[in-house]
C-alpha positions as CSV (number, residue, x, y, z in Angstrom):
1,X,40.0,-55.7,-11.9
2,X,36.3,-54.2,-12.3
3,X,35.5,-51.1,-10.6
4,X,32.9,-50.6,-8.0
5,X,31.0,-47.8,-8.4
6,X,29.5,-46.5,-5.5
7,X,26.0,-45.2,-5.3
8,X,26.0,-41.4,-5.0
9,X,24.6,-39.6,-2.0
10,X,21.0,-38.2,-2.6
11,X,21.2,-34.7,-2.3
12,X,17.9,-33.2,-0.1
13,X,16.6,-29.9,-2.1
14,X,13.5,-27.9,-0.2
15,X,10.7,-27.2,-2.1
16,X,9.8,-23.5,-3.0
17,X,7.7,-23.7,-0.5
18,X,9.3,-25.1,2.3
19,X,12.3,-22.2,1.7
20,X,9.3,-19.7,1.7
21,X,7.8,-20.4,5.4
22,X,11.9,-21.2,5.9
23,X,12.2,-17.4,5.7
24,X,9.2,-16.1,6.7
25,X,9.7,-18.3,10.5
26,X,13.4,-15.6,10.0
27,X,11.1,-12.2,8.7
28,X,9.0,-12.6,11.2
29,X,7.9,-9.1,10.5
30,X,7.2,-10.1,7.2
31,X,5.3,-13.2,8.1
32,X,2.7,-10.9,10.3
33,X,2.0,-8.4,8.3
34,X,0.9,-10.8,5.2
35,X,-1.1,-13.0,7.6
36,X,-2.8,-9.8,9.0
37,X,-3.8,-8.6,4.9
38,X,-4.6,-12.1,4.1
39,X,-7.5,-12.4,6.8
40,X,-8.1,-8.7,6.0
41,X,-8.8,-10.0,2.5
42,X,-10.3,-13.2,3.3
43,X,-12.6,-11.1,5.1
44,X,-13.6,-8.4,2.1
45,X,-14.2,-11.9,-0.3
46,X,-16.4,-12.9,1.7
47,X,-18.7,-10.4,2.7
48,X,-18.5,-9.5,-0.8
49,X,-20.2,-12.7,-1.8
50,X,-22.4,-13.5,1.0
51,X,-23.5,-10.0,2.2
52,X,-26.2,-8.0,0.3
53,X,-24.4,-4.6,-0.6
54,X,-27.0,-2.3,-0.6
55,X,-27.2,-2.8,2.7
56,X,-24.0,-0.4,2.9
57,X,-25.9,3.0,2.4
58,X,-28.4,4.6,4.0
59,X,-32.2,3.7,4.5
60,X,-31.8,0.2,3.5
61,X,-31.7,-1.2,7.4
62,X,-32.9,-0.1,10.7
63,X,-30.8,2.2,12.7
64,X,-29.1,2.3,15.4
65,X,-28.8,-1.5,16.6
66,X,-26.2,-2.6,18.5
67,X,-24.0,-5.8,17.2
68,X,-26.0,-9.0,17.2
69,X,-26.6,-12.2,15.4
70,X,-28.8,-9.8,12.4
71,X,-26.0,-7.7,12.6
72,X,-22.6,-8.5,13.5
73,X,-21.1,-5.2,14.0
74,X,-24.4,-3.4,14.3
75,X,-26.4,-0.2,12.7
76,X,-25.6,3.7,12.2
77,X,-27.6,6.5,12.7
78,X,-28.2,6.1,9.3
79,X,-29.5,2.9,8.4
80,X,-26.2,1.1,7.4
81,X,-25.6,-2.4,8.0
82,X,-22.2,-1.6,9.1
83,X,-20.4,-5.2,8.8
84,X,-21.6,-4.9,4.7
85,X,-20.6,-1.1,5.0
86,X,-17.0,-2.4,6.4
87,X,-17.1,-5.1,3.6
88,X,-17.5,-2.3,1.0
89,X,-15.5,0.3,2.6
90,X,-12.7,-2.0,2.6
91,X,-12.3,-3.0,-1.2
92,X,-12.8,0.9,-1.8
93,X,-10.2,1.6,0.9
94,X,-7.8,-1.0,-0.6
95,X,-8.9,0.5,-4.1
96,X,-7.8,3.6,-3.1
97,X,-4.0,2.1,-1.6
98,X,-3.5,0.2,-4.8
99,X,-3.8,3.0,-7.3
100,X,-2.4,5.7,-5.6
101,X,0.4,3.3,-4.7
102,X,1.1,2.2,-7.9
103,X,0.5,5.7,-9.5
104,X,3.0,7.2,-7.4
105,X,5.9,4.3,-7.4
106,X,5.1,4.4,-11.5
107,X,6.0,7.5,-11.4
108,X,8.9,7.7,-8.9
109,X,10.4,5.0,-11.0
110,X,10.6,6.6,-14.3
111,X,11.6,9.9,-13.1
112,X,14.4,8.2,-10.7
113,X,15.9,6.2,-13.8
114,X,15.7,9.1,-15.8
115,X,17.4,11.3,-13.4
116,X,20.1,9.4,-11.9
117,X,21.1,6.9,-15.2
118,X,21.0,10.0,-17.6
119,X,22.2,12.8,-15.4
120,X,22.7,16.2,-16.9
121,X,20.1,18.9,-16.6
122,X,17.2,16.1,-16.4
123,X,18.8,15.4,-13.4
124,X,19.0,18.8,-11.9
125,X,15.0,19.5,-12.5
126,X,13.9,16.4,-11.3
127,X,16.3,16.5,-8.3
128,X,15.6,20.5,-7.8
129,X,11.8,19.7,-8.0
130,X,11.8,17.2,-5.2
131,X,13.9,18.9,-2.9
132,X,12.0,21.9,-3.5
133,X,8.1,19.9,-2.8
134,X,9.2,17.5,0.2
135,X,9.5,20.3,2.8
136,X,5.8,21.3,2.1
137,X,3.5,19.2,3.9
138,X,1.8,16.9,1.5
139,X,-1.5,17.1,4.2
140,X,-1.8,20.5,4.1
141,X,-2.1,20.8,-0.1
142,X,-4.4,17.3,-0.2
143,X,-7.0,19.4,2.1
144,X,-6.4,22.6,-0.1
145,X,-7.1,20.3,-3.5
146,X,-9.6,18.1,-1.7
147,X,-11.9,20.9,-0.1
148,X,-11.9,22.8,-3.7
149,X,-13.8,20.0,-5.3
150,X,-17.5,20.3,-5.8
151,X,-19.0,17.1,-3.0
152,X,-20.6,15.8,-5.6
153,X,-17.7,15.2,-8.2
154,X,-15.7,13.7,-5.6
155,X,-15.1,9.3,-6.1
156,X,-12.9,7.2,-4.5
157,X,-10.7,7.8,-7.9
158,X,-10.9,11.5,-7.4
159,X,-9.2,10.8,-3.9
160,X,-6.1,8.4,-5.2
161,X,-5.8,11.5,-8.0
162,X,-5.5,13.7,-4.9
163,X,-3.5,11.7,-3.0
164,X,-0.9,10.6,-5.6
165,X,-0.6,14.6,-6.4
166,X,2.6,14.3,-3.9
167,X,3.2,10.8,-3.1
168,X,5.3,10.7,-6.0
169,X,8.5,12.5,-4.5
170,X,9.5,9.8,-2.3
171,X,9.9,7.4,-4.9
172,X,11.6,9.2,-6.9
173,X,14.6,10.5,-4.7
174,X,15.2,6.6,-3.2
175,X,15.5,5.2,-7.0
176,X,17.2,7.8,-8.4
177,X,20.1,7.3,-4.9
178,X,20.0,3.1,-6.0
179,X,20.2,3.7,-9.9
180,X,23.3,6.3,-9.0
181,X,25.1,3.8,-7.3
182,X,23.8,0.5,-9.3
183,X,25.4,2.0,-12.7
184,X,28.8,2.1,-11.0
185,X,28.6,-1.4,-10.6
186,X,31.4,-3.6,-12.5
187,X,28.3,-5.9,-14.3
188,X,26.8,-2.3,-15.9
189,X,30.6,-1.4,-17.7
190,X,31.1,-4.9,-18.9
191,X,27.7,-5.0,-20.2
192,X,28.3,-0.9,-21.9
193,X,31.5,-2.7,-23.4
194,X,29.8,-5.7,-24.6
195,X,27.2,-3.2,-26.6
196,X,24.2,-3.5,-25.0
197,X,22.2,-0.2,-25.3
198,X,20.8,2.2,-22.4
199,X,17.1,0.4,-23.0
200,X,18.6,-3.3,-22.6
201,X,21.3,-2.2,-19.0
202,X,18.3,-0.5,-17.5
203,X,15.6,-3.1,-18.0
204,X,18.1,-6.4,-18.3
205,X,20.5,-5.4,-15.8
206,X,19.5,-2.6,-13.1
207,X,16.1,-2.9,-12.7
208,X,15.9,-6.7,-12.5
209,X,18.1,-5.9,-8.7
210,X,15.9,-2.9,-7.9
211,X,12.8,-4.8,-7.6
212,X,13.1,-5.4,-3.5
213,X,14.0,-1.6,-3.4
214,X,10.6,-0.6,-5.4
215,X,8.9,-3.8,-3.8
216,X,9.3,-2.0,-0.3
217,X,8.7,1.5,-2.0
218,X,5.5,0.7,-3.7
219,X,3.7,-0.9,-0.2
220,X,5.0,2.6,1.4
221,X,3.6,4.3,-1.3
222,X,0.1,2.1,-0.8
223,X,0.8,2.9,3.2
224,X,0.8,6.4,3.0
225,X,-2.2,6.6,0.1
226,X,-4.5,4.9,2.9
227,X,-3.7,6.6,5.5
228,X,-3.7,10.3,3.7
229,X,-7.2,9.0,2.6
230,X,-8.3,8.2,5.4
231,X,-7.3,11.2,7.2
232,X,-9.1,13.3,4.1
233,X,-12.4,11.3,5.0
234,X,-12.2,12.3,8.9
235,X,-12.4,15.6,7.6
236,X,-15.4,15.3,5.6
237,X,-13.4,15.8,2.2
238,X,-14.3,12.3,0.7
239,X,-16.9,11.0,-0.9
240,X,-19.4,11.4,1.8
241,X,-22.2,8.7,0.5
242,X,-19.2,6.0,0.2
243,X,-18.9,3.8,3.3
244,X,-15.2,4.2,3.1
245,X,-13.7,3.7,6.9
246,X,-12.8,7.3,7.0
247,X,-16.6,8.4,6.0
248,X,-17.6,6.5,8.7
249,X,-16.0,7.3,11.6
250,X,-16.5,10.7,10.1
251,X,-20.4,10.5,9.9
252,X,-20.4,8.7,14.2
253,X,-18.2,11.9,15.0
254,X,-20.7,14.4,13.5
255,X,-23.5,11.9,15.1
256,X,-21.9,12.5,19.0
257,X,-22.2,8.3,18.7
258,X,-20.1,7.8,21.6
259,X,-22.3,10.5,23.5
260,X,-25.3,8.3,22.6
261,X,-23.5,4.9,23.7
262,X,-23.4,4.0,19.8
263,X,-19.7,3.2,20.8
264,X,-19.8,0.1,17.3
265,X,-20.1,2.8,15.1
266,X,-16.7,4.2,15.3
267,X,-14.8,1.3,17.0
268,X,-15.0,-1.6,14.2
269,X,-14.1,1.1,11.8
270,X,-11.0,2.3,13.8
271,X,-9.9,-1.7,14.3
272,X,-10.0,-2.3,10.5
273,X,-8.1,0.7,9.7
274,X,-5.4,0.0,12.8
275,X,-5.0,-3.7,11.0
276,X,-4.4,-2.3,7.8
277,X,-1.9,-0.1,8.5
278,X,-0.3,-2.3,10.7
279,X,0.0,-5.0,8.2
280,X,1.9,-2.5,5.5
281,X,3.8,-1.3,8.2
282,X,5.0,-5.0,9.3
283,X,5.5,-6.1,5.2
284,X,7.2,-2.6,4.6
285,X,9.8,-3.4,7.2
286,X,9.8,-7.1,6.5
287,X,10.8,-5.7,2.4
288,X,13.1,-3.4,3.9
289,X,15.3,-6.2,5.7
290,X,15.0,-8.4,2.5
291,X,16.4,-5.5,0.0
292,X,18.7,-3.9,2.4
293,X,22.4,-6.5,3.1
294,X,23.3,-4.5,5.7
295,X,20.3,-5.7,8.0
296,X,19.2,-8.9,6.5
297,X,19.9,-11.7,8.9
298,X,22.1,-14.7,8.4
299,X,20.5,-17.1,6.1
């Protein structure tokens, strides 16, 4: 007798794509904050090549105009176009973020691996040296640093230096706890019995399944870069001709502009700077629920 073969079921496999907006419909938290930095960026890209940028210092427009069809978001005392100066003060703003937060999760990294995989009296400096900077409030030393420099040496790069002075800590104690308990794992002693050196188990073994953990660390890092910066800039302690959101609100406080019913100077500012925190915040926690088992949600 001849065998009938039956035809095989076709077996339906999502796209990369569909399993993406599959989650981010779960990490809802996720999903807002990236849709909040990608209109955030949308926005910078474009005003960066439509808008004339000169028009972001002073003298280059006439003051003190309210928002209109010239100028969405109105003038400063100044002479700022402030929709160009909100353009411009938001690449250097995320300029800022980025480098700082990279800096410091760069260095939080190495020192954490160092410390935790290699143990020993590497382990007790780096260890003893964040325990010994993460009572003193990082704020309080940024102002110190930041009101020591001459005005006129100051850059946006001066302030991610300035910031990343003590951003680094953080880091550095929550990869140095994963590392600890990672190299316990069962996959790191069969791979030390199979041969493989310290070099190939760090980078082909542990840090391939820390990347969620220094994911979620680097956009705190990027969190806590902006918001120090800003808070530096409030002060006066930034770059003063930059229109970085901090400056600016800075520049309509020393103006009285809500005394003189220039309430757009410091408002659109404020907005930007409450959307861009709350976008980190929503992807930090978003990162958080995707590297951490014992709150990610069923699948």
């Amino acid at each position: 007798m001849a065998s009938i073969t039956l035809p095989q079921p076709e077996i339906y496999r999502p796209s990369r794509l569909t399993l993406l907006f599959g989650y981010m419909r779960r990490n809802i938290g996720l999903g807002i904050g990236l849709f909040i930095l990608l209109l955030l960026v949308a926005f910078t890209l474009y005003g960066l090549a439509t808008a004339d940028l000169s028009h972001a210092y002073p003298l280059s427009v006439k003051g003190k105009q309210p928002p209109s069809w010239e100028f969405p978001l109105g003038t400063d005392f100044f002479g700022r176009d402030l929709y160009v100066a909100m353009v411009v003060g938001l690449k250097e703003t995320a300029a800022i973020g980025f480098l700082a937060g990279a800096l410091g999760t760069l260095i939080g990294v190495l020192l954490g691996f160092v410390a935790a995989y290699f143990g020993g009296w590497l382990d007790l400096i780096i260890k003893g040296i964040c325990q010994i900077l993460t009572p003193i409030p990082a704020l309080l030393i940024q102002v110190i640093i930041a009101g020591s420099l001459d005005k006129r040496d100051v850059t946006i790069y001066t302030m991610a230096f300035v910031v990343v002075l003590l951003a680094w800590m953080g880091p550095t104690l929550v990869i140095r706890a994963q590392v600890l308990t990672m190299k316990e794992r069962q996959f790191v002693s069969v791979a030390k019995l199979s041969g493989m050196g310290d070099l190939g188990i760090i980078f082909g073994e542990i840090l391939p399944n820390l990347l969620p953990f220094i994911a979620a660390a680097f956009v705190n890092q990027v969190f806590i870069a902006v918001y120090a910066s800003f808070l530096l800039a409030v002060l006066g302690l930034g770059p003063l001709r930059e229109p970085l959101l901090g400056n600016t609100i800075w520049a309509a406080q020393t103006q009285s502009a809500f005394f003189n019913n220039w309430w757009w100077w410091p408002v659109f500012p404020a907005v930007a700077l409450v959307l861009i925190l709350g976008s980190l915040a929503f992807i930090n926690m978003g990162l958080d629920e995707l590297a951490n088992p014992r709150i990610r949600r069923a699948e």
